[in-house]
C-alpha positions as CSV (number, residue, x, y, z in Angstrom):
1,X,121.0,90.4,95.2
2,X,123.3,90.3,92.2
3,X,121.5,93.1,90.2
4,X,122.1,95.3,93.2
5,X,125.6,94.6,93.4
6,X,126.1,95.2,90.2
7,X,124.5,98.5,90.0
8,X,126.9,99.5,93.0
9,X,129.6,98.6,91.2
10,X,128.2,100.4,88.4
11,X,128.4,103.5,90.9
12,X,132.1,102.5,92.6
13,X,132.9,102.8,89.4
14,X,131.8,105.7,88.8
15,X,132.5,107.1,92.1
16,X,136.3,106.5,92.1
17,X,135.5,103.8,94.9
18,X,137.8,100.7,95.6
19,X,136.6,99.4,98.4
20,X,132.8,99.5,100.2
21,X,132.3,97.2,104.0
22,X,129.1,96.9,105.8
23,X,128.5,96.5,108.9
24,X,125.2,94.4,109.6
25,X,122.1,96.8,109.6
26,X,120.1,98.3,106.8
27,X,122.8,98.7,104.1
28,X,124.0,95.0,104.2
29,X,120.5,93.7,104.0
30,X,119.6,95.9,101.3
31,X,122.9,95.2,98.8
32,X,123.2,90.9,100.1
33,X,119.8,90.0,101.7
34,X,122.4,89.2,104.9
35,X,121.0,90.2,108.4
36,X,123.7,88.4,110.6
37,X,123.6,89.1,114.5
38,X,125.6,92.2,115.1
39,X,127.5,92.3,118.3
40,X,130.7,92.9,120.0
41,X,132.4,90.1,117.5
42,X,133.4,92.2,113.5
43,X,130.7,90.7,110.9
44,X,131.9,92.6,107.8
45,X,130.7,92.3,104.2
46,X,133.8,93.8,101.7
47,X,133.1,94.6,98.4
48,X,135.2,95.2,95.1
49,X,134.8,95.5,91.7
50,X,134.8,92.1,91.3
51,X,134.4,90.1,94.4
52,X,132.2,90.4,97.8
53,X,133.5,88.1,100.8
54,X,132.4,88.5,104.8
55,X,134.9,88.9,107.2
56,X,132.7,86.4,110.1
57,X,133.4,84.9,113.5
58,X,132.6,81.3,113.4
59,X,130.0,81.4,115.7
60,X,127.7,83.1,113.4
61,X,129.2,81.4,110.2
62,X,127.0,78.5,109.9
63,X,123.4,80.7,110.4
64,X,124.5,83.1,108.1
65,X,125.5,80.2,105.4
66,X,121.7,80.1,104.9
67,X,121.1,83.5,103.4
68,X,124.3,83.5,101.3
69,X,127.0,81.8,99.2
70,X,129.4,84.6,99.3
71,X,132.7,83.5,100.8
72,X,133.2,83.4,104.4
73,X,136.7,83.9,106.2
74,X,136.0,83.3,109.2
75,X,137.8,83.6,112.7
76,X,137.2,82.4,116.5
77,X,137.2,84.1,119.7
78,X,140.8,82.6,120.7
79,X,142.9,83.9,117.4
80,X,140.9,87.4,116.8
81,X,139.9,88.7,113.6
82,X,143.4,90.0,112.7
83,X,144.9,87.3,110.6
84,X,141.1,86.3,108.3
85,X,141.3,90.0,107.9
86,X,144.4,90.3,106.4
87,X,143.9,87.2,104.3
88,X,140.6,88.4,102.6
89,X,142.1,91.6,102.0
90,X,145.2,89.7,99.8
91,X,143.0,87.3,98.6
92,X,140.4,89.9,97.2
93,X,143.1,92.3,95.8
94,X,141.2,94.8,98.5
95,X,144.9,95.0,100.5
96,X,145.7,97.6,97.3
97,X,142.1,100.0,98.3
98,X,143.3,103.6,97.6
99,X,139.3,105.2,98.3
100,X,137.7,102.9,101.2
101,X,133.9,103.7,101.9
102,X,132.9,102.6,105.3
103,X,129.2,102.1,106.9
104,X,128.2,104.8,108.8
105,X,126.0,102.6,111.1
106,X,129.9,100.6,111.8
107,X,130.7,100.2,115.3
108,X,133.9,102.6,115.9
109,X,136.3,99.8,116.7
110,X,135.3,97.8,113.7
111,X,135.8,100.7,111.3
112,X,139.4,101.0,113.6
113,X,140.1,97.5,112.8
114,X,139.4,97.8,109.0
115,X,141.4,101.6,108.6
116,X,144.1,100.3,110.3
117,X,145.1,97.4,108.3
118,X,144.3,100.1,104.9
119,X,146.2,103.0,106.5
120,X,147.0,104.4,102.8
121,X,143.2,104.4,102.1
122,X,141.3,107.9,101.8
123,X,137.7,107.5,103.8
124,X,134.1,108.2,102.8
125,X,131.0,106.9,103.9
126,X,128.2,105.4,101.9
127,X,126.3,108.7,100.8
128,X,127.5,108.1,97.3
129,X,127.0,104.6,96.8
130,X,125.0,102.5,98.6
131,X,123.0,105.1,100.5
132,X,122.1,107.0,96.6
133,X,120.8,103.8,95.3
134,X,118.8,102.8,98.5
135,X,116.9,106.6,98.1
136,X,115.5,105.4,94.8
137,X,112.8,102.9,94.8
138,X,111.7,100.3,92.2
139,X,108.7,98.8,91.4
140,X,108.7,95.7,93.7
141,X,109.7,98.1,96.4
142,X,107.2,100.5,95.7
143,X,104.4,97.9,96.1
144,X,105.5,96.9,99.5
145,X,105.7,100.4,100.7
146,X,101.8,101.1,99.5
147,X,101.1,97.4,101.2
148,X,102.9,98.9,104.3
149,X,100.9,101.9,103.8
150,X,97.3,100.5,103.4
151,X,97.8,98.6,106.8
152,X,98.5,101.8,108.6
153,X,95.8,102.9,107.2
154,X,93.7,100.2,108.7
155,X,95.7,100.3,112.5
156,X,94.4,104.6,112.3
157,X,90.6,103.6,111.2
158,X,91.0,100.6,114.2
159,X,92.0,103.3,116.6
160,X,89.7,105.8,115.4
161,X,86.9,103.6,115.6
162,X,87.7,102.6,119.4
163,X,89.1,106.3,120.8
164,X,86.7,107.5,123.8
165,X,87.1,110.2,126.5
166,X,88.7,108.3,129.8
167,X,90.8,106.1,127.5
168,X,94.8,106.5,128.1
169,X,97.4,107.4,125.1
170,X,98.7,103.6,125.9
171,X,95.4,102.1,125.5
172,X,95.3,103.9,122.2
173,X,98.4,102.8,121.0
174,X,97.9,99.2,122.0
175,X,94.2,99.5,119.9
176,X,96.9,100.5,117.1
177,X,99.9,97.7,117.9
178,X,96.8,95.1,117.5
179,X,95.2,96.0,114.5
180,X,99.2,95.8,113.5
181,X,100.5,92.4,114.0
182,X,96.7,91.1,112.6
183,X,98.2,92.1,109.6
184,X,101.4,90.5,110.1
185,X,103.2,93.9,110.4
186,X,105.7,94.5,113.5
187,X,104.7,97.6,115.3
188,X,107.6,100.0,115.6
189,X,106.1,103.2,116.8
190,X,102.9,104.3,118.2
191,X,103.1,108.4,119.1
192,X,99.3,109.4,120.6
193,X,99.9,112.6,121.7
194,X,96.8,114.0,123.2
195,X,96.3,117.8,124.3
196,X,99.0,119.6,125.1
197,X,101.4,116.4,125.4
198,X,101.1,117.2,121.1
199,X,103.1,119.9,121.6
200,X,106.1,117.4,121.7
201,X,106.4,116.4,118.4
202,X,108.5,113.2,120.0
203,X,106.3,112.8,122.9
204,X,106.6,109.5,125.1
205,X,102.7,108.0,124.8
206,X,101.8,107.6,128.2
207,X,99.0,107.2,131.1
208,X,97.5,110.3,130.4
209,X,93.6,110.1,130.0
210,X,91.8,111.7,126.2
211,X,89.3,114.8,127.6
212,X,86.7,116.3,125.9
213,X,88.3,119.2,123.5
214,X,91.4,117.5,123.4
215,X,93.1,117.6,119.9
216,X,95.3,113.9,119.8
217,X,98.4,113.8,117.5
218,X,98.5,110.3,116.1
219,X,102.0,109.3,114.6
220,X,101.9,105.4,113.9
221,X,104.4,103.1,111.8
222,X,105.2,99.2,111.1
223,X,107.1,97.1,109.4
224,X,106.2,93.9,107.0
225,X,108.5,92.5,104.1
226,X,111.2,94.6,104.7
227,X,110.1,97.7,104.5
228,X,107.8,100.1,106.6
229,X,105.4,102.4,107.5
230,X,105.0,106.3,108.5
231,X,101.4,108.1,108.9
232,X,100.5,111.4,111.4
233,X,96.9,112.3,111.4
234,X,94.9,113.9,114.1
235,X,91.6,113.6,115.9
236,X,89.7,115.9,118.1
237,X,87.6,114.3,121.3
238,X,84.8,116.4,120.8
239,X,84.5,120.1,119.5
240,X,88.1,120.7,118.9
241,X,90.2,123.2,120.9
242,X,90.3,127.0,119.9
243,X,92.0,127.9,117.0
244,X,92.3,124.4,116.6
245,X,90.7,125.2,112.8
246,X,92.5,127.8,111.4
247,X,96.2,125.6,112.8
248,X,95.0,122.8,110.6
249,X,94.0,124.8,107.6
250,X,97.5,126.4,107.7
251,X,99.6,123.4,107.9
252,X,97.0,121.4,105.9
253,X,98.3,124.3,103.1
254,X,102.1,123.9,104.0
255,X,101.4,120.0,102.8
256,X,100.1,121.7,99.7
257,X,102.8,123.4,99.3
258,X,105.8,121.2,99.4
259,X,104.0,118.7,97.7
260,X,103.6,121.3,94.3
261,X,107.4,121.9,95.6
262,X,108.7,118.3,95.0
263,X,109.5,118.0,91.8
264,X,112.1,115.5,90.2
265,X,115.4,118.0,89.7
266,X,114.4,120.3,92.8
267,X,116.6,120.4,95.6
268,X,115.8,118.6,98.8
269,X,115.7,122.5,101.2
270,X,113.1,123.7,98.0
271,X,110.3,121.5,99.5
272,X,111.3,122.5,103.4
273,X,111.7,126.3,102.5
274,X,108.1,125.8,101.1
275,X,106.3,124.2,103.9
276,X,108.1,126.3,106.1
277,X,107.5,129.5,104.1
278,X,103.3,129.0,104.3
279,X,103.9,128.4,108.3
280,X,105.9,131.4,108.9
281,X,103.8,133.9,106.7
282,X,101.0,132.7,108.8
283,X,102.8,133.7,112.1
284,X,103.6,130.6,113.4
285,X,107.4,129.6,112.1
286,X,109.1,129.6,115.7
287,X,106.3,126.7,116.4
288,X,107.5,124.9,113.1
289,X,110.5,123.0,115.3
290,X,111.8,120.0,112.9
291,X,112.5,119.2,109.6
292,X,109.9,118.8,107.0
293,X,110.3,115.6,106.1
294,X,112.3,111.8,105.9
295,X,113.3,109.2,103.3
296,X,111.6,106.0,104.0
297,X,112.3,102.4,103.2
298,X,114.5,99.5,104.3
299,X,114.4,102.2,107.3
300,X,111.5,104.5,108.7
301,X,114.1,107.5,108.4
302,X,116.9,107.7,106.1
303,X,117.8,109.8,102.6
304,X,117.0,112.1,101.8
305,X,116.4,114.4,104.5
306,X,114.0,117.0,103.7
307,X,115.5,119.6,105.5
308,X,116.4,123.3,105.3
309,X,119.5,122.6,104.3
310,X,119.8,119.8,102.0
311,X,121.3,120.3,98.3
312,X,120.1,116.7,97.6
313,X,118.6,116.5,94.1
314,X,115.1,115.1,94.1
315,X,114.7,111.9,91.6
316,X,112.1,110.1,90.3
317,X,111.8,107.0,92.9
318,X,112.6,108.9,95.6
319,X,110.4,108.4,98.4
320,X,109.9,110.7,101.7
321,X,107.9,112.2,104.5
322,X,105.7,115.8,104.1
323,X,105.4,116.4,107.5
324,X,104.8,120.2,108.9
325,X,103.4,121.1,112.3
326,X,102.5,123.6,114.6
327,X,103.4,122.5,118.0
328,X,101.5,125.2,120.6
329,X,102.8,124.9,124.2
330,X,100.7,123.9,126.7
331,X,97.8,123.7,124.4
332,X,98.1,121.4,121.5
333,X,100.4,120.1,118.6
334,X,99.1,119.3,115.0
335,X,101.2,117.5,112.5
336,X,100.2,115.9,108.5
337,X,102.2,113.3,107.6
338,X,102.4,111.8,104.2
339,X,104.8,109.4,103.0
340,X,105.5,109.9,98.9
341,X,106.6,108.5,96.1
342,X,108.2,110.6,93.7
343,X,107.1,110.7,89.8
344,X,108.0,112.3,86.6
345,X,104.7,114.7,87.4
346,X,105.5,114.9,91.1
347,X,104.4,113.0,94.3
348,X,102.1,110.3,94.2
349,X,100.8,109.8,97.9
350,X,101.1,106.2,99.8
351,X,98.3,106.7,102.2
352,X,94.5,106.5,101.0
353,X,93.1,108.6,104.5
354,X,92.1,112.0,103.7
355,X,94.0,114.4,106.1
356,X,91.1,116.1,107.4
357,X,90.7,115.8,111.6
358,X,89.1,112.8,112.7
359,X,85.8,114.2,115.3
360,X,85.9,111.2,117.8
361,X,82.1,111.9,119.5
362,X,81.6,111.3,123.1
């Protein structure tokens, strides 16, 4: 990953940053290609302007030789991590950090272990470095996002085609999970939501039977190749509840309207307050009940949040969620979801499925 690295050092630069350590997750794997077991034991990438060395216990040294070169200084269960620590830090120049950036995702005593031996050291976390240049997207990673996106595509059409009254939510999502890893994509979530179990945007897909007039929130995503995918659409068993119609048609236009609202130079809340403006003119903006959006990539959610309150400045590469709904109590939920990419002229959508309602017949 040396063009990566270098265009975070390009931004520590920039940023006034000495020192960045990762802890094993999404950040490490994006900036090294390193995906080491993560437990109780400190696996900890540290990087400078000019060097990038793990701080590793020997029992995960020799798997993690294979998916990197970078210097190891390792340590064992009977010594601790106290004295390899110390050494990389002299032996890097890092021992002289004045602005340390931690990992967000860092278990608590690991960031303990690292602030305490740079007690001088002034703290951020990654938002300005690693987590900026993970919320743009190239080229390569674009094309594994659409890939990601064309086979949820597939797994809704697969459950669509095989939805009947009688079947359960978990029968649903297993139709889903299926047409998932035929693809070679690792199922991650399967919401099917159906009647007034949609009302909970996060609902727990469970034993409970599709009826006739049922509107069925379907909120499905995988992972292949690193990266992963997001899609809500909805289908109605039958002829669709009461004022099923004119809920769609309102937050079909919210979509509408945060997608003419992302524009590269806009600020992240610009694209909520628009989404949430069409939903509350309409009457319904106390059933609007999360944010309107998500980045995707390396993760299914991380920057930049969509939200009512974010200043983040939207960029070309950017890709997010557009994701209103109306969530009616005891009657029915309906969410869009579209996963974007962001372009000079605005959003370019992942997902080839229309977003009109799905009418599964009896």
């Amino acid at each position: 990953m040396p063009d990566r690295l270098t265009k975070l050092r390009g931004l520590m630069a920039q940023e006034g940053v000495d020192l960045v350590v990762l802890a094993p997750g999404a950040h490490m794997d994006w900036a090294l290609g390193v995906r080491p077991h993560a437990d109780e034991r400190p696996v900890l990438a540290f990087i400078t302007a000019s060097h990038a060395s793990f701080l590793i216990p020997v029992l995960e040294a020799e798997s993690a030789r294979n998916q990197t070169d970078l210097p190891f200084y390792t340590w064992a269960d009977d010594t601790g991590p106290h004295k390899a620590l110390t050494r990389l830090l002299s032996e890097t120049g890092a021992e002289t950090a004045q602005s340390l950036v931690l990992d967000e995702a860092m278990r608590a005593d690991h960031a303990a272990l690292v602030q305490d031996a740079l007690p001088g050291a002034a703290r951020s976390f990654t938002e300005a470095t690693v987590g900026r240049l993970r919320m743009t997207k190239d080229a390569e990673e674009f094309t594994r996002l659409k890939d990601n996106a064309r086979i949820a595509d597939r797994a809704m059409q697969a459950a669509w085609a095989a939805m009947r009254p009688g079947m359960t939510e978990t029968e649903v999502a297993d139709v889903v999970a299926e047409s998932f890893a035929a693809a070679g994509a690792a199922p991650l979530f399967r919401i099917i939501g159906t009647g007034g179990n949609g009302a909970y945007p996060h609902h727990h897909t469970g034993r409970t039977k599709l009826a006739m007039g049922d509107a069925v929130v379907m909120d499905i995503g995988a992972g292949k190749d690193g990266f992963s995918s997001d899609i809500t659409r909805m289908a109605v068993i039958g002829a669709p509840p009461e004022g099923y119609a004119e809920i769609h048609a309102i937050v079909e236009r919210a979509v509408q309207a945060a997608m003419a609202a992302a524009r590269p130079g806009a600020k992240a809340h610009e694209v909520d307050d628009a989404a949430r403006g069409v939903i509350t003119e309409a009457g319904y903006g106390d059933y609007f009940v999360h944010r309107t959006g998500h980045g995707m990539g390396v993760e299914v959610h991380e920057p930049p949040w969509i939200t009512a309150t974010s200043q983040t400045p939207l960029e070309v590469g950017m890709v997010f969620s557009i994701e209103p709904g109306v969530y009616l109590p005891d009657r029915f939920g309906l969410r869009l979801e579209d996963i974007v990419m962001l372009r000079a002229d605005g959003p370019e959508i992942l997902s080839d499925l229309p977003r009109d309602v799905r009418v599964i017949d009896a």
